[in-house]
Backbone as numpy.savetxt, mean C-alpha at the origin, in Angstrom:
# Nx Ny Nz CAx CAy CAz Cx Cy Cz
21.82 -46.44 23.44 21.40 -45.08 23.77 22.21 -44.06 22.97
23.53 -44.70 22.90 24.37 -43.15 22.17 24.01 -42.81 20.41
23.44 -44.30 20.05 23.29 -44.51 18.71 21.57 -43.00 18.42
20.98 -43.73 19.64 19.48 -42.87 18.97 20.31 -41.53 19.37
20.91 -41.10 20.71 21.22 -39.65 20.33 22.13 -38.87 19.38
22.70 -39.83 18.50 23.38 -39.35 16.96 21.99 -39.29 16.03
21.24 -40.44 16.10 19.89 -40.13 15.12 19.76 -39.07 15.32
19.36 -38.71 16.76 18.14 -37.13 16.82 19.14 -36.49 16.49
20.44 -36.19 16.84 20.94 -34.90 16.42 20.87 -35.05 15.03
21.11 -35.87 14.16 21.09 -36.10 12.71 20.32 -35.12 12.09
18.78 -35.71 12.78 17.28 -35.38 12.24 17.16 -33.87 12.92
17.38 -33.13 13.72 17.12 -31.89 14.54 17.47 -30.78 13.67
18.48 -30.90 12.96 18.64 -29.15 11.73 17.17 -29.90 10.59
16.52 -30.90 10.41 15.42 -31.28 9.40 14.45 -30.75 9.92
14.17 -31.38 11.37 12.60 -30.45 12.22 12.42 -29.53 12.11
14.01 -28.86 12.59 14.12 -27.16 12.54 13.96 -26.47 11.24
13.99 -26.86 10.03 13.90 -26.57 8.65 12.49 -26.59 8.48
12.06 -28.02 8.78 10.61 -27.56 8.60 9.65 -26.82 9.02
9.88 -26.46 10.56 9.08 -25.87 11.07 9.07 -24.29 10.62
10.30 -23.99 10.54 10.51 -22.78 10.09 9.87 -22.64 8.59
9.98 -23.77 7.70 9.59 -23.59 6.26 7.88 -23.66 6.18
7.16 -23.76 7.16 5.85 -24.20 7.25 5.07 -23.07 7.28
5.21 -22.05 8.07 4.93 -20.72 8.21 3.44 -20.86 8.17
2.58 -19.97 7.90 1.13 -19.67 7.86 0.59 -20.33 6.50
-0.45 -21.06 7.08 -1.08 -22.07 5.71 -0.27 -22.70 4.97
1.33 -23.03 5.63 2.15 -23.81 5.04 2.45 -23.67 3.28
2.97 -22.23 3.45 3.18 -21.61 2.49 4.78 -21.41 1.69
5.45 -21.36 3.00 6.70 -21.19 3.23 6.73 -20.20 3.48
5.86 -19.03 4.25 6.04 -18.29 4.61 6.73 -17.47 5.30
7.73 -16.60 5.83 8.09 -16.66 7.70 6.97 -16.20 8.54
7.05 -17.09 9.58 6.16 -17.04 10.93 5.79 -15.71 11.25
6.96 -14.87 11.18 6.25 -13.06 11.48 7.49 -12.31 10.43
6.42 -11.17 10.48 7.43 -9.96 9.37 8.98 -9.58 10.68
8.65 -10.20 11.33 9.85 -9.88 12.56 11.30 -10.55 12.23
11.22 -11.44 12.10 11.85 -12.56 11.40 12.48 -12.24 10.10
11.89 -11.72 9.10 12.11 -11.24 8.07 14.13 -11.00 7.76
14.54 -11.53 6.51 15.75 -10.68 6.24 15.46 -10.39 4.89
16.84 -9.06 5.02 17.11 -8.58 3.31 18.05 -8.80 3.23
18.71 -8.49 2.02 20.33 -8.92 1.17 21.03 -6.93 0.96
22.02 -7.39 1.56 22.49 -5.61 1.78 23.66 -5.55 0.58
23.74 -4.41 0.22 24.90 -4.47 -0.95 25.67 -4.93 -1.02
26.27 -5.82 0.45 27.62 -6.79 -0.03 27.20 -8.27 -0.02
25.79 -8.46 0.01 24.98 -10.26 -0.23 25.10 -10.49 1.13
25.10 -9.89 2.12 24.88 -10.10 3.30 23.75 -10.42 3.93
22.71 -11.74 4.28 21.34 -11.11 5.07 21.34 -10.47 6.31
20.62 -9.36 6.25 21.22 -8.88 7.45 19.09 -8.51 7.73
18.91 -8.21 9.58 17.81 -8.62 9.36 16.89 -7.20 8.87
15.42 -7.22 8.29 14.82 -6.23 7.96 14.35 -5.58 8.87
14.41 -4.18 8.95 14.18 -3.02 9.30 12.83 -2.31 9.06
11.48 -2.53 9.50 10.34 -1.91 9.24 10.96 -0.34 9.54
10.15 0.73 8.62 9.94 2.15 9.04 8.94 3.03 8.75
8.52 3.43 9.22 7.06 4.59 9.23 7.24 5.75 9.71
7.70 6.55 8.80 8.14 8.00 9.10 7.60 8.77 8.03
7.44 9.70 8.57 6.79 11.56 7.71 8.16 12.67 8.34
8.39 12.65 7.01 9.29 14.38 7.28 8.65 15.29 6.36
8.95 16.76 6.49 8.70 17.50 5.45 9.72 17.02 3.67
9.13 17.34 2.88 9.61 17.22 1.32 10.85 17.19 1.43
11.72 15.87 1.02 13.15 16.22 0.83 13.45 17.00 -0.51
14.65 17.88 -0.68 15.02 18.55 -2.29 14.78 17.39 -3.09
15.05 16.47 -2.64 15.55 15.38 -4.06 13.99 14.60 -4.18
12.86 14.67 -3.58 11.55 13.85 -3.57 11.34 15.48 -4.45
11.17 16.60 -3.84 10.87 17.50 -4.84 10.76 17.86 -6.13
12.53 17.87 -5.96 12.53 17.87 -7.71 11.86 16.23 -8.59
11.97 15.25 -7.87 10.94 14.51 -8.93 9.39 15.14 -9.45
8.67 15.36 -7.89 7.93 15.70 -8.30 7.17 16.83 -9.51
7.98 17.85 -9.03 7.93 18.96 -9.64 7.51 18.90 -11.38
6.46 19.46 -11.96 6.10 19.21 -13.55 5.50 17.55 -13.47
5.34 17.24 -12.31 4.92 15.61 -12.66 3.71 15.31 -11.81
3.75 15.02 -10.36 2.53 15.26 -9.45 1.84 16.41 -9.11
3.42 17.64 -8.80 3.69 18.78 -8.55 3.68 20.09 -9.77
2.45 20.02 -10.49 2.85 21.17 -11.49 2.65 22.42 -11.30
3.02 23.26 -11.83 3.47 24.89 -11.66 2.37 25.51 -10.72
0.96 24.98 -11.39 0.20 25.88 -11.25 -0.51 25.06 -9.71
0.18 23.94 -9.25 -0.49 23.43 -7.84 -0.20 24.61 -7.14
-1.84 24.63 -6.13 -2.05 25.37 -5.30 -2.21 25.48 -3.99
-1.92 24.06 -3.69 -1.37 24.16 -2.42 0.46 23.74 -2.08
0.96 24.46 -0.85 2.33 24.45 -1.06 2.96 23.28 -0.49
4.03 23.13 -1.13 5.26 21.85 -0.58 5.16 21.55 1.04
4.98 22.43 1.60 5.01 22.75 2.97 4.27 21.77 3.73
2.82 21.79 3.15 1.92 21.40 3.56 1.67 19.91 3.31
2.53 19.36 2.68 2.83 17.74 2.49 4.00 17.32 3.55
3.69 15.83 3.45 4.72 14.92 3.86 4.92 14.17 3.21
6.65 13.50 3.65 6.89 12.52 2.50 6.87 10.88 3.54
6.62 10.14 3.06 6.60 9.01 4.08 6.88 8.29 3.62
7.78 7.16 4.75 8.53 5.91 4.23 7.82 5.04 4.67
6.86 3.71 4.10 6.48 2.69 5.00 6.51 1.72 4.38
6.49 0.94 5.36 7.08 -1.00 5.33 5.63 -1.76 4.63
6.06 -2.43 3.84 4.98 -3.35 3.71 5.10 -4.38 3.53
4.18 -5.55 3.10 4.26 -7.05 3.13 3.80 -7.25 1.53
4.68 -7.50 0.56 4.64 -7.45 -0.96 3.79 -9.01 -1.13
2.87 -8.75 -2.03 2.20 -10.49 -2.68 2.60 -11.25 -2.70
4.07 -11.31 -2.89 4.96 -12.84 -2.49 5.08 -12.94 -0.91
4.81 -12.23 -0.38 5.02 -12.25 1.39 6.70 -11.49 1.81
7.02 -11.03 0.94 8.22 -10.77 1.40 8.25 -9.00 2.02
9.55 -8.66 2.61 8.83 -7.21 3.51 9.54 -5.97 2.99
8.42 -4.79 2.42 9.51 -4.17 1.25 9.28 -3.06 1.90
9.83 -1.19 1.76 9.72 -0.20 2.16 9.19 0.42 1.01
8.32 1.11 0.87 7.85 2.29 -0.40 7.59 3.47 0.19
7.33 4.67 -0.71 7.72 5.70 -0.34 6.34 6.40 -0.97
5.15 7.03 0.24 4.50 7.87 0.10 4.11 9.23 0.45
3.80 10.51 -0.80 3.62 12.07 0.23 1.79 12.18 -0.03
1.93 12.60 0.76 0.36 12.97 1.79 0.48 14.27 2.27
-0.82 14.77 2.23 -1.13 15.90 3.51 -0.37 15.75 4.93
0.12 16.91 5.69 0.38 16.84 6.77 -0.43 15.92 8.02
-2.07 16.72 7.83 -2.44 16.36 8.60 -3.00 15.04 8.12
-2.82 14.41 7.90 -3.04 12.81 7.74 -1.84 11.88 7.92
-0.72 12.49 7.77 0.51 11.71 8.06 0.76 10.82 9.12
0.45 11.06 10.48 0.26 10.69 11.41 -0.79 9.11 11.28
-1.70 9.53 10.59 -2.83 8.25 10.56 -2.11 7.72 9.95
-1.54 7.38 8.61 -1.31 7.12 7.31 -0.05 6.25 8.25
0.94 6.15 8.82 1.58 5.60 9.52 1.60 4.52 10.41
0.46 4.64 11.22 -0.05 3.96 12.22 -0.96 2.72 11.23
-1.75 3.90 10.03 -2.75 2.35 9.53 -1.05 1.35 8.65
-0.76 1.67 8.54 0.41 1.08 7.03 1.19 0.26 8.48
1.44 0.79 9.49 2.46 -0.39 10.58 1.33 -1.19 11.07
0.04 -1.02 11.11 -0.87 -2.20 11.35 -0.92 -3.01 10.28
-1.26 -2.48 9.05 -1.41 -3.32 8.18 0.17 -4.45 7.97
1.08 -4.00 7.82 2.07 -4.83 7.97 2.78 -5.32 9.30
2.37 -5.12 10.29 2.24 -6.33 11.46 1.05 -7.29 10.86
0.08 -7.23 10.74 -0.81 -8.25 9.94 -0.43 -8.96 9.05
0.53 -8.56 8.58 1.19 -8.98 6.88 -0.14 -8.64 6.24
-0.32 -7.68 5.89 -1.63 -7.70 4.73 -1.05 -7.19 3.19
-1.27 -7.88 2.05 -0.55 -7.93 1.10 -0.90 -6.37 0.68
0.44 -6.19 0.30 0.31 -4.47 -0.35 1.22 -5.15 -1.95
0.85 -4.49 -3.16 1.19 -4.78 -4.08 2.68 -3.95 -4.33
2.47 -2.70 -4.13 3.40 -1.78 -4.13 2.92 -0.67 -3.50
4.28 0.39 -3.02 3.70 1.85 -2.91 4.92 2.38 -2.97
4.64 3.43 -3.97 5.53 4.35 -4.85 4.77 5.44 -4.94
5.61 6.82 -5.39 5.07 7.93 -6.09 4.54 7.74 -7.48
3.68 8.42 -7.58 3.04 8.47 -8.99 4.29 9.08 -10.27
5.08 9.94 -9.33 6.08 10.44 -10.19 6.71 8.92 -11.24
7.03 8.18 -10.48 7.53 6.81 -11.09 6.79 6.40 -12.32
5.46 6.86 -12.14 4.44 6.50 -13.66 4.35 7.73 -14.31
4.97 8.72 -14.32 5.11 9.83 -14.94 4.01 10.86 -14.75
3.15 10.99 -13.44 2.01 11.42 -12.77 0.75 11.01 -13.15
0.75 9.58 -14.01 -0.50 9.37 -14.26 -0.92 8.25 -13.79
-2.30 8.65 -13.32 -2.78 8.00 -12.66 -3.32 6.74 -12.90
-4.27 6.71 -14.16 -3.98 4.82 -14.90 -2.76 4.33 -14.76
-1.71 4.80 -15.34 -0.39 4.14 -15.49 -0.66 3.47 -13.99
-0.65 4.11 -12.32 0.07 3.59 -11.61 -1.27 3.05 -11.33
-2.22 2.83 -11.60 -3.56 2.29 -11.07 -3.05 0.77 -12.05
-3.20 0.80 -13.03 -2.37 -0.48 -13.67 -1.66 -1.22 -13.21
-0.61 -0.31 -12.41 0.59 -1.62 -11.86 -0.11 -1.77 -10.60
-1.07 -1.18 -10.00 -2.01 -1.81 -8.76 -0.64 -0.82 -8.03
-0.52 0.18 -7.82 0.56 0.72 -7.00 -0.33 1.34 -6.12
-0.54 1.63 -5.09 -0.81 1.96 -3.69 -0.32 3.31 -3.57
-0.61 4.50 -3.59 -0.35 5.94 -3.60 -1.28 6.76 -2.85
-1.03 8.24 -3.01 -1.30 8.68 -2.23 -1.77 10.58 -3.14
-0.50 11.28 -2.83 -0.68 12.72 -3.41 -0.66 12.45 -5.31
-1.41 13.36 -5.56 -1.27 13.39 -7.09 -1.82 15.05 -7.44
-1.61 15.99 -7.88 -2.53 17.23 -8.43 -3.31 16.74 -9.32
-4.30 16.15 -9.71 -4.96 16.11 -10.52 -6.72 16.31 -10.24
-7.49 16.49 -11.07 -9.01 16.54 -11.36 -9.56 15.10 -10.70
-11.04 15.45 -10.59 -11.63 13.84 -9.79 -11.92 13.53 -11.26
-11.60 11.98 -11.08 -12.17 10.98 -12.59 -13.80 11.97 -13.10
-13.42 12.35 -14.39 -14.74 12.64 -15.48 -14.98 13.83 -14.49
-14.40 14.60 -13.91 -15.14 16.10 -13.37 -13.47 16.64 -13.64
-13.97 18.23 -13.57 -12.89 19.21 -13.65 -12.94 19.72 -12.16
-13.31 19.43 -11.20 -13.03 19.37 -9.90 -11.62 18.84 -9.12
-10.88 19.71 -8.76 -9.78 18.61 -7.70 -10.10 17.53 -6.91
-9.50 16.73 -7.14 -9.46 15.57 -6.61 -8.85 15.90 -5.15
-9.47 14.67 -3.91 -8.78 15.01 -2.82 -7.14 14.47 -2.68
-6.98 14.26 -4.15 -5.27 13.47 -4.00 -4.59 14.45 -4.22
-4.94 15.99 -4.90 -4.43 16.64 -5.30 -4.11 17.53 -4.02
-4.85 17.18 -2.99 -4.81 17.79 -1.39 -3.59 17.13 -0.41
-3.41 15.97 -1.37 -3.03 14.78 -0.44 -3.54 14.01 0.54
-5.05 14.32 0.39 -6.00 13.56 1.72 -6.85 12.51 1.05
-6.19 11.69 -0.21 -7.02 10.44 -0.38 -5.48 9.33 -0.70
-6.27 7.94 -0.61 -4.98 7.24 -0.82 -6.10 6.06 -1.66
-5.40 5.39 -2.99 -5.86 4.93 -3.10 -4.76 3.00 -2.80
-5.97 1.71 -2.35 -4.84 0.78 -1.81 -4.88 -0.42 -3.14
-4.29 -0.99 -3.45 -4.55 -2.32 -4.45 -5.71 -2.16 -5.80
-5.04 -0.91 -6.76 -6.09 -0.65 -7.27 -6.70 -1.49 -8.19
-5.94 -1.84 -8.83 -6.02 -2.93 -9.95 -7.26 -4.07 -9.13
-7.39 -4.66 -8.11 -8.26 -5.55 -7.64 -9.29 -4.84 -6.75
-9.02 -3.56 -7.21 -9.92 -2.51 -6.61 -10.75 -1.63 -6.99
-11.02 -1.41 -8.29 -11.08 -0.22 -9.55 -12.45 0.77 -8.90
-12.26 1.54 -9.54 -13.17 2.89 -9.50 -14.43 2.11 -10.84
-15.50 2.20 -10.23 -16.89 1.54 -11.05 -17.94 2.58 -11.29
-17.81 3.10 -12.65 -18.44 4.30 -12.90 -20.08 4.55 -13.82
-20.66 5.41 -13.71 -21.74 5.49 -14.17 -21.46 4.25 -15.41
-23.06 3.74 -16.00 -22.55 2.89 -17.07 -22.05 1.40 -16.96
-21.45 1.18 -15.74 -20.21 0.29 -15.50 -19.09 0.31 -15.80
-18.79 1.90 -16.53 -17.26 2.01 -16.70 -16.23 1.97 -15.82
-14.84 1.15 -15.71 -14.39 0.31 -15.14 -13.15 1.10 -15.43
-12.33 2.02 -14.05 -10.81 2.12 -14.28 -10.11 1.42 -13.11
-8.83 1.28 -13.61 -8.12 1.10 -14.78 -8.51 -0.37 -15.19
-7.73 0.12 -16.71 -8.33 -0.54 -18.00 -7.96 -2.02 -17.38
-7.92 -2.90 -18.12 -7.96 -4.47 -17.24 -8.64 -5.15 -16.06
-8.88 -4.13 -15.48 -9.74 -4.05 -14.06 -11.44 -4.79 -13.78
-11.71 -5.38 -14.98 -12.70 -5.62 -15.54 -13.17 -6.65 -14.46
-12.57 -7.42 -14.41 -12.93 -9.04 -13.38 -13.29 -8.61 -12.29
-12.54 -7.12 -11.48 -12.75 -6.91 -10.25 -13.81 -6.17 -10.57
-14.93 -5.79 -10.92 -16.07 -5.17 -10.82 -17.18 -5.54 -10.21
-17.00 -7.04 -10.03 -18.00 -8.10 -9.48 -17.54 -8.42 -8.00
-18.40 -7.09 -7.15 -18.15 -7.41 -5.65 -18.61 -8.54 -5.08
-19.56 -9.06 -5.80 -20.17 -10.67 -5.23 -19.00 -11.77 -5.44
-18.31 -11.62 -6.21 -17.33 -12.63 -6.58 -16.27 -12.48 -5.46
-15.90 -13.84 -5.27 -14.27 -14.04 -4.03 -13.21 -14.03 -4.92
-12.13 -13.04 -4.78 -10.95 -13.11 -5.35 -9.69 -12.49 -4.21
-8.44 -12.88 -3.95 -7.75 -12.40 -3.23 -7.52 -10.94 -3.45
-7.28 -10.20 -2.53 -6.81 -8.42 -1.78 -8.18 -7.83 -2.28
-9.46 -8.52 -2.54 -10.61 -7.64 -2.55 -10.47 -6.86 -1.09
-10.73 -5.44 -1.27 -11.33 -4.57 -0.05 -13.26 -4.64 -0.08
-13.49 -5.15 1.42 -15.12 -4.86 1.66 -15.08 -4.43 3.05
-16.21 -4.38 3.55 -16.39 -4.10 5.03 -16.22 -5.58 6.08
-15.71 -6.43 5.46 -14.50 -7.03 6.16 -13.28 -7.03 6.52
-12.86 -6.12 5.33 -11.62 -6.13 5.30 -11.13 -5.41 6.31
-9.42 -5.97 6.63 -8.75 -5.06 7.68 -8.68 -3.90 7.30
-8.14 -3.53 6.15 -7.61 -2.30 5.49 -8.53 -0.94 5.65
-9.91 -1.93 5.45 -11.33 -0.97 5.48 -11.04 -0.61 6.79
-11.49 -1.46 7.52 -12.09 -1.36 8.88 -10.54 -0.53 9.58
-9.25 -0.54 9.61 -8.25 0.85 9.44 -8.53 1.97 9.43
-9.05 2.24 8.08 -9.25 2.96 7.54 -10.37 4.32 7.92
-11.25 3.24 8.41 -12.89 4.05 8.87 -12.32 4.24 10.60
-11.62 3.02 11.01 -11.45 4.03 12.21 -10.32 4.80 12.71
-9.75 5.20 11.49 -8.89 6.63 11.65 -9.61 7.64 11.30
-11.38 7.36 10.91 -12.14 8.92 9.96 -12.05 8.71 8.71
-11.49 7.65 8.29 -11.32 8.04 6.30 -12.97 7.65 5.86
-13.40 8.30 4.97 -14.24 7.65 4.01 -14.11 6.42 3.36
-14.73 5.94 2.59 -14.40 4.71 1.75 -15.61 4.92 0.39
-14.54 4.96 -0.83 -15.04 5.27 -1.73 -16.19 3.89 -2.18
-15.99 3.01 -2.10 -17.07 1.45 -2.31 -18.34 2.03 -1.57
-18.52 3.05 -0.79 -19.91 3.15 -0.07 -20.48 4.28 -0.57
-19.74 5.05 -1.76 -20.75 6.05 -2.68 -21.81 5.03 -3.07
-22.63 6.22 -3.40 -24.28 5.77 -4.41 -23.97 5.90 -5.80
-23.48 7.14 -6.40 -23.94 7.04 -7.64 -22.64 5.91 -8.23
-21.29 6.33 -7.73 -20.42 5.53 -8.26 -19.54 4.72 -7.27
-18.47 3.92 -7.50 -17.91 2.88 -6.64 -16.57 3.17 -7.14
-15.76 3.32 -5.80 -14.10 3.51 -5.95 -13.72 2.76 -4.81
-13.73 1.25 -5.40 -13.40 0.67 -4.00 -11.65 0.62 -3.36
-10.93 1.08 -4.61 -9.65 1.34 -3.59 -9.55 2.71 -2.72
-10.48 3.54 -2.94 -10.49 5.18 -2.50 -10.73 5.01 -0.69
-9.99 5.99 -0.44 -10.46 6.34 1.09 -9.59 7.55 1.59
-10.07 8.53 1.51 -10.10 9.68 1.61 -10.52 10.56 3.29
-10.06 11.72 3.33 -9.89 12.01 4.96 -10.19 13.77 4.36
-11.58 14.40 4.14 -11.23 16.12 3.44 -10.92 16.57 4.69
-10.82 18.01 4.83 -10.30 19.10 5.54 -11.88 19.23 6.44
-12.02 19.78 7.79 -12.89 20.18 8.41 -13.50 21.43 8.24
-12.44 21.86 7.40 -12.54 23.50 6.91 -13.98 23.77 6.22
């Protein structure tokens, strides 16, 4: 008897390894974003910290912006944005914080959908300011970055865009692209994802969680225009 209970203890840190290493579809995933650790400046794991917060513009998010998302002649004021911190679940599965500004009044939604989506673990590629791509919007549509405010024109019109309001966000663009008269296809590479019939991973449809989020906080969803298709778009205008 004493012999098998040295076996099991032997074998019991192996079970426990595996079970833990097995995670969802035996990926090596962890079991929940709860679980999760990070490495703190002294190589410490210490465990991760989800956050979903809106404050008004810090000085230092400002001055990035400023001449970059934020140029002279934007016409609506600092005031009227938020800056937001939220948690997400990166393509490798691991759990990262990025940093998006939005309209006020969407901040609130924009929070609630981004802590659902990462209790789900739903893969977010990135989310950063556009400032980081130097306010352009291919650039960060390229790296598939997940954003939000931008001042700029709607694609091929001299019209503001509702990003320039801060009331559109676009999610996973790169596997998401904007599909334009013609079949012109942004951003550039984006080509493969044009074919909504085709199965490829972080497609958005009216399956998706992200969608179905999305529509029931009120957002639009750009994939359900007629003349053109922006299937990472989903947008929230003013009632005004």
């Amino acid at each position: 008897m004493r012999c098998r209970r040295v076996v099991l203890l032997l074998f019991l840190p192996l079970l426990l390894v595996g079970c833990r290493a097995g995670g969802r579809g035996g990926e090596g995933e962890p079991a929940s974003v709860e679980s999760a650790v990070q490495e703190d400046a002294s190589g410490i794991n210490v465990p991760f910290e989800p956050v979903f917060t809106a404050a008004p513009i810090p000085p230092e998010v400002e001055a990035r912006m400023r001449g970059c998302s934020y140029p002279a002649d934007a016409r609506i004021p600092l005031s009227e944005l938020r800056y937001l911190r939220l948690s997400y679940v990166d393509f490798d599965g691991a759990p990262q914080t990025g940093e998006m500004v939005c309209n006020a009044a969407i901040a609130q939604d924009l929070c609630e959908i981004f802590e659902a989506l990462y209790q789900a673990r739903y893969p977010i590629r990135s989310i950063r300011l556009v400032d980081d791509f130097g306010g352009s919007d291919e650039a960060s549509m390229q790296a598939d970055n997940t954003s939000c405010f931008n001042y700029r024109t709607r694609t091929g019109q001299s019209r503001l865009s509702n990003h320039a309001l801060g009331r559109a966000v676009d999610v996973n663009p790169l596997e998401n692209p904007f599909v334009g008269r013609g079949g012109r296809v942004e951003p550039a590479g984006a080509e493969r994802y044009a074919d909504r019939a085709a199965e490829f991973p972080h497609k958005i449809d009216r399956e998706d969680l992200c969608y179905r989020l999305f529509r029931a906080h009120g957002f639009a969803w750009g994939g359900a225009w007629r003349s053109v298709r922006d299937y990472q778009h989903f947008e929230k205008p003013s009632e005004k």
